[in-house]
KETI-273804 format. One record per residue (C-alpha): x, y, z; residue in one letter. Coordinates in steps of 0.25 Angstrom, whole numbers, padded with zeros to 4 digits, always signed. Layout:
BEGIN
XYZa
...
***
This chain:
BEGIN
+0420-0334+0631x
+0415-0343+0642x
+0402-0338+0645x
+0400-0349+0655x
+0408-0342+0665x
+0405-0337+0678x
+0401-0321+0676x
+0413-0315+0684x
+0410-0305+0696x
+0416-0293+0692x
+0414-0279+0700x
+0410-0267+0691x
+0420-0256+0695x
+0412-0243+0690x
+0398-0248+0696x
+0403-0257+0706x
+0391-0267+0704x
+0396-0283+0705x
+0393-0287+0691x
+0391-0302+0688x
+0397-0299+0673x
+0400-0313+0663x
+0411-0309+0656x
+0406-0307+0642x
+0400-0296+0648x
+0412-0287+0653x
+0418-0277+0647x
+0432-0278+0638x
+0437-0270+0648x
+0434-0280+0660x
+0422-0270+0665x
+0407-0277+0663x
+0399-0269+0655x
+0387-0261+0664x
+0375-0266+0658x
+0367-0258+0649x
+0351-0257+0647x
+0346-0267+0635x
+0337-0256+0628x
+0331-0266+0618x
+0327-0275+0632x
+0321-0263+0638x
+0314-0255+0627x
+0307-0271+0623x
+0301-0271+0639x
+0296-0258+0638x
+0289-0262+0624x
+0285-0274+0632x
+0279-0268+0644x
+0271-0260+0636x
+0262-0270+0630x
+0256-0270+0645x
+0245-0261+0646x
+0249-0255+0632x
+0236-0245+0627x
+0233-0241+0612x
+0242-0226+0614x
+0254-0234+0615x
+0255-0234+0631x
+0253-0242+0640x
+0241-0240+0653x
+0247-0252+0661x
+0242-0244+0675x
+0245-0252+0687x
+0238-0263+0693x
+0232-0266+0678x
+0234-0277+0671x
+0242-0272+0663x
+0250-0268+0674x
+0250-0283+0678x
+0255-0290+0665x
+0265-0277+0664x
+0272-0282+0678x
+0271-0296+0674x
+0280-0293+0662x
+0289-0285+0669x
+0291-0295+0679x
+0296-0303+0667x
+0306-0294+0664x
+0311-0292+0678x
+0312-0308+0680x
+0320-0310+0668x
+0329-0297+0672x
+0333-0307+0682x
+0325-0301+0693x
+0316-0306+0705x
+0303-0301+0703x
+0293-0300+0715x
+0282-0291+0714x
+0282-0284+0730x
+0267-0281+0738x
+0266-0268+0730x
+0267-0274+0717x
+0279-0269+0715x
+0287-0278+0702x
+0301-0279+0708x
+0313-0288+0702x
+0324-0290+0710x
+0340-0293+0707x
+0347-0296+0718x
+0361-0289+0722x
+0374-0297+0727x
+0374-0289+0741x
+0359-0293+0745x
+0361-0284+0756x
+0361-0272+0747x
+0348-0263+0745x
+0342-0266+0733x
+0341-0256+0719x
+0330-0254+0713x
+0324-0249+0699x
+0310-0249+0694x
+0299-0239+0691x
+0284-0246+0686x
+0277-0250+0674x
+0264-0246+0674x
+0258-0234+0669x
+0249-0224+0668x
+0236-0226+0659x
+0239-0223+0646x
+0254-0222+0649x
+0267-0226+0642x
+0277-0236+0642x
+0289-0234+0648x
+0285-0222+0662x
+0289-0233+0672x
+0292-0244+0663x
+0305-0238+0659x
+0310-0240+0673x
+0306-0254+0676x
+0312-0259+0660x
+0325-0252+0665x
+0325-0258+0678x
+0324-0271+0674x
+0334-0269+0663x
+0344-0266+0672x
+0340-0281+0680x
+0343-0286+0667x
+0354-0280+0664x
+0360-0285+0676x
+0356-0299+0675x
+0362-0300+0660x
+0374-0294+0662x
+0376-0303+0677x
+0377-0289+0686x
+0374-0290+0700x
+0372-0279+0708x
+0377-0279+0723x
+0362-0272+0725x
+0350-0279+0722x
+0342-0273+0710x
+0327-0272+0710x
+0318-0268+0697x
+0304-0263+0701x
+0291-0261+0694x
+0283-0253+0705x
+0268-0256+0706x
+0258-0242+0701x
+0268-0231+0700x
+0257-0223+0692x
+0247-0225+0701x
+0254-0220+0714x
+0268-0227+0713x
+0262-0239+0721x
+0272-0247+0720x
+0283-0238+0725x
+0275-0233+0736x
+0273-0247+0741x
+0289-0249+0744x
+0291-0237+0752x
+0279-0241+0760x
+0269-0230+0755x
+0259-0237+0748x
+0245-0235+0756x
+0233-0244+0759x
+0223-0232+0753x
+0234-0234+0741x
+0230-0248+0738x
+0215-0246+0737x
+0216-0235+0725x
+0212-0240+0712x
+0219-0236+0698x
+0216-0234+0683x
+0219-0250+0684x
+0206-0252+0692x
+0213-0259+0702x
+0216-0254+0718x
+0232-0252+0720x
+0229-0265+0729x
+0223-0273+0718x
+0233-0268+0708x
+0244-0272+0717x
+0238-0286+0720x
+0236-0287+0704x
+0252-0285+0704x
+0256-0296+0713x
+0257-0287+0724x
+0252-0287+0739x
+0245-0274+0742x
+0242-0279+0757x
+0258-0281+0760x
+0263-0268+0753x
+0273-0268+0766x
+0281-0278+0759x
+0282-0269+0749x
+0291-0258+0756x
+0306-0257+0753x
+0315-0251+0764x
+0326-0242+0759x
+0336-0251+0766x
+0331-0260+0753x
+0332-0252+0742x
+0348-0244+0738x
+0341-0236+0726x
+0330-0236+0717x
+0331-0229+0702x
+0320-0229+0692x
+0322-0226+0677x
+0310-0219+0671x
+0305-0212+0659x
+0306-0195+0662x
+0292-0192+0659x
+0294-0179+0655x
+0303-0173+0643x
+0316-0167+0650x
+0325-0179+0647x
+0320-0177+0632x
+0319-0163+0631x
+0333-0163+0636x
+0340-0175+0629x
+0343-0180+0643x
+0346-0196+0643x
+0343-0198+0660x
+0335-0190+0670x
+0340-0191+0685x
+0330-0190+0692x
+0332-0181+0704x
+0319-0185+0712x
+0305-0189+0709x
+0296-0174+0710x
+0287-0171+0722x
+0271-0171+0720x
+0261-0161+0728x
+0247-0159+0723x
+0238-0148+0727x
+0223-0144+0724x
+0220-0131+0721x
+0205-0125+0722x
+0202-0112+0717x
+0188-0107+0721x
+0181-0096+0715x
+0165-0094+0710x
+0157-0101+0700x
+0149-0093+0693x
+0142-0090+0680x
+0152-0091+0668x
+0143-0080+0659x
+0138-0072+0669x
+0149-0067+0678x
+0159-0056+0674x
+0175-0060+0671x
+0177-0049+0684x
+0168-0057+0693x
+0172-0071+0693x
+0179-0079+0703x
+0185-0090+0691x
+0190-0102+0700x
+0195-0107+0687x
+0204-0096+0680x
+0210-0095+0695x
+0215-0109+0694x
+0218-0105+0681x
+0230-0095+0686x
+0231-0105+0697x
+0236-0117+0686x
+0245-0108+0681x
+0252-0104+0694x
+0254-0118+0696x
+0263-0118+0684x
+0270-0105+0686x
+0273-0108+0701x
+0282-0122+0695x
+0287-0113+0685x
+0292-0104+0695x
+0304-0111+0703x
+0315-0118+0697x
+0316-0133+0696x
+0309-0145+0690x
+0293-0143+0700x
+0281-0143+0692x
+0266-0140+0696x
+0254-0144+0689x
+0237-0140+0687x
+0234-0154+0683x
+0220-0155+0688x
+0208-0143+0688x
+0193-0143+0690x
+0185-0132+0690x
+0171-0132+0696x
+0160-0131+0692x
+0166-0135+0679x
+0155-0128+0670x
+0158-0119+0658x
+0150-0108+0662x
+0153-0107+0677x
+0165-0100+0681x
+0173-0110+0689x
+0171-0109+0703x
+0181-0120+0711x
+0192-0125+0703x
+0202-0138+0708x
+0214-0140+0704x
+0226-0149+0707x
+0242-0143+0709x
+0254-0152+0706x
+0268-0148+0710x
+0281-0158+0708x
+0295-0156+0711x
+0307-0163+0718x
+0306-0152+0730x
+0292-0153+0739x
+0297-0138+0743x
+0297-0133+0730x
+0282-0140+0726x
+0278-0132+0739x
+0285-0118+0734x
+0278-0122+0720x
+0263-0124+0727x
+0267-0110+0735x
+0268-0103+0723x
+0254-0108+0719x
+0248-0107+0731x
+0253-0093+0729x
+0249-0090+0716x
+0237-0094+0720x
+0232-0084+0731x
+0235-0074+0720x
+0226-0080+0710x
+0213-0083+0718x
+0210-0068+0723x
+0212-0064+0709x
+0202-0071+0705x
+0192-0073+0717x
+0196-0086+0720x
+0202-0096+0731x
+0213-0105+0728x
+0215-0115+0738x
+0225-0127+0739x
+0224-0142+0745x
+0237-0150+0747x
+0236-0162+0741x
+0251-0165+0746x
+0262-0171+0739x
+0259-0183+0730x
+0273-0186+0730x
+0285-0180+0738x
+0297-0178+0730x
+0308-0189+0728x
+0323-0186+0727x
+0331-0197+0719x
+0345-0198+0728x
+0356-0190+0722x
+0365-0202+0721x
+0357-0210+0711x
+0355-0197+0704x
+0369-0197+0703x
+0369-0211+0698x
+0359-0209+0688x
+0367-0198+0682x
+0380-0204+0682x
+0376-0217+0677x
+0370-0210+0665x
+0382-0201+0663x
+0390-0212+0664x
+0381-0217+0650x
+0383-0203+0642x
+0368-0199+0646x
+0364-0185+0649x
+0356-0183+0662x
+0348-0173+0669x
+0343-0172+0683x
+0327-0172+0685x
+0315-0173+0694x
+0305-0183+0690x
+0291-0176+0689x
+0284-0190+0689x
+0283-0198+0701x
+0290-0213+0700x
+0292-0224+0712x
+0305-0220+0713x
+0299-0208+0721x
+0292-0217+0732x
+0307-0227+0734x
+0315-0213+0736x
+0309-0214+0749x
+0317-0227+0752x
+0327-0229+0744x
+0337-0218+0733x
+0331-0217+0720x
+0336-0212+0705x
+0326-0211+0694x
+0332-0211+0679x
+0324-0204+0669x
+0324-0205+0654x
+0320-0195+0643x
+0303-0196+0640x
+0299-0193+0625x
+0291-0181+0626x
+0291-0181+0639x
+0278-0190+0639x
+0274-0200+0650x
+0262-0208+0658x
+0257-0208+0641x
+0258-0217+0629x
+0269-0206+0623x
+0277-0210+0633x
+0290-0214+0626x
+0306-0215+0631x
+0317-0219+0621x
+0323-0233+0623x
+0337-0227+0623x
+0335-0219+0633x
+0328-0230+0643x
+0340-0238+0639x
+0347-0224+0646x
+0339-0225+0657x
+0340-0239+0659x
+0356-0238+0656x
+0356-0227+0668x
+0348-0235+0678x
+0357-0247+0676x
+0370-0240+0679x
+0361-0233+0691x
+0358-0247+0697x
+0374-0250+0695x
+0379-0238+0701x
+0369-0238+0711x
+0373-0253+0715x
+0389-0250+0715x
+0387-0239+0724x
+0385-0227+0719x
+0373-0225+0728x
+0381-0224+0740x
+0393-0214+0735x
***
């Protein structure tokens, strides 16, 4: 074989792709092979990008904007540069590699998720999805493909903290934003100067959606569905919404010994019904919502004096904003029955939605689903209940989100732990995503 020779243009018939294919490389049957996930490459960089910030529990705590954070981004730079990649780090701090397409005037594809974590967290929520996405780059570079799209691999700044990153390109990163400070120690302004960024330039940060065709982000479930299921891939229908509210419920403080069981006015044990109406009212309409007591204090906070004021916080997620709003009625509800009951007030504070609910498009659901057919793997159509920077880009570009299963159902802990067969499922799946997506298939 004369491997000296020029790699042959040869069109890819099923994806549609140009592939720039050397010949050793194509199939008996004429047809290039499509490329497939390297699981040995990709297990060795998660391993790899674990020894930054790695703590005695076996996690990692590389929160953003620490310096763990900072050597972390410098070795995944590495990786994206020798994946072939241009790597420039945008005014958000934002780590992005770029492969150019052969029609420069096509929008570009992008991949990604973000590499730090939560103290005390694990090694692969976020990680996954940037390991994957620059497999695929390399990928492509080893096997000569050239996509008629650009591709661009992205490791977004702070997505624990407040999806910092993300919210930069679509423009709704906040001055106020830049002067909070995190479990790092640094401001978001500090930490994005730390990362090579320019926090007083965050306009050249914004994408358009003329800019971007599609973005897709592989990710760890968090959560036990996948596994409970023996599910290999989870679509992800959309990225759930988040309302908060704060509930005071006001009775009378009063002696704990001296006043009769028939004469108090226990703020507390009306919380107490009020906690578990929050669960019975998401457990009362079909679908995926949930709604959650996650924060209580009661007041005055001494053993022997009947509560008198209690505050607590009210969380309700779902893929529909009108059913968190018929979920918070039914509380609402529940508890003007509760309070005269038991001589109190229950009052409400909106403390509006922390995150409005994001659709991933039906067309890249499609994809996913197909594309991991295609590859003998089962599916099964899900929200995500976590939030990801693919929920800030659905407001400018079509997003798709591949999940794979989570041992246990653990996350944002050192337990966390996802089988390297199956990121090499997901990595397989968002591959022939990126494919499908540059043939195409988008826009049939």
């Amino acid at each position: 074989m004369n491997t000296n020779a020029p790699a042959a243009v040869i069109l890819l018939p099923i994806l549609g792709c140009a592939l720039l294919m050397a010949p050793e490389l194509a199939s008996p049957a004429g047809q290039p092979h499509v490329p497939v996930a390297d699981p040995g490459r990709v297990q060795e960089h998660l391993v790899e990008l674990a020894h930054f910030g790695a703590n005695p529990e076996g996690g990692v705590s590389r929160v953003a904007f620490s310096d763990a954070d900072v050597a972390g981004r410098a070795y995944v730079k590495g990786l994206m540069e020798a994946a072939g990649l241009e790597v420039r780090i945008d005014a958000a701090g934002n780590l992005i590699g770029r492969r150019e397409g052969i029609d420069r005037k096509l929008p570009t594809i992008v991949v990604g998720s973000h590499t730090d974590s939560v103290p005390h967290g694990g090694n692969y929520d976020g990680d996954v999805g940037v390991m994957g996405g620059i497999e695929v780059a390399q990928q492509l570079r080893d096997r000569h493909v050239r996509l008629r799209h650009a591709l661009e691999v992205v490791d977004f700044t702070d997505e624990e903290g407040g999806l910092v990153g993300s919210r930069a390109m679509v423009g709704d990163l906040s001055a106020a934003t830049l002067d909070l400070v995190n479990t790092s120690g640094r401001s978001v302004r500090d930490g994005i100067l730390a990362l090579g960024g320019n926090p007083d330039a965050l306009g050249h940060a914004r994408r358009s959606s003329s800019d971007l065709a599609a973005y897709l982000e592989l990710h760890i479930e968090q959560g036990g569905t996948l596994e409970r299921t023996h599910t290999d891939i989870g679509v992800v229908e959309g990225i759930v919404g988040i309302h908060w509210w704060e509930a005071t419920v006001t009775g009378v403080a009063n002696h704990a010994g001296t006043t009769p069981m028939d004469q108090r006015h226990d703020a507390l044990l009306a919380a107490s019904e009020l906690v578990l109406a929050v669960n019975d009212a998401a457990r009362e309409f079909p679908g995926h919502q949930v709604a959650t007591v996650g924060r209580i204090r009661a007041e005055p906070g001494a053993p022997n004096v009947i509560p008198g004021r209690v505050v607590l916080s009210v969380e309700v997620r779902d893929l529909d904003a009108a059913r968190i709003e018929a979920v918070f009625e039914r509380i609402r509800a529940r508890a003007g029955e509760i309070a005269p009951v038991r001589g109190t007030s229950i009052e409400f504070r909106d403390l509006e939605a922390t995150a409005v609910p994001a659709l991933t498009d039906p067309r890249i659901q499609r994809i996913i689903a197909g594309e991991a057919h295609g590859l003998a793997l089962t599916t099964m159509a899900m929200p995500s209940g976590a939030g990801h920077d693919a929920q800030d880009i659905a407001r400018i570009a079509p997003i798709g989100m591949i999940f794979v299963p989570s041992v246990g159902g653990i996350s944002h802990s050192p337990r966390e732990y996802t089988a390297s067969a199956d990121i090499t499922n997901g990595v397989n799946v968002l591959m022939r995503a990126v494919l499908a997506i540059d043939a195409g298939k988008l826009d049939r």
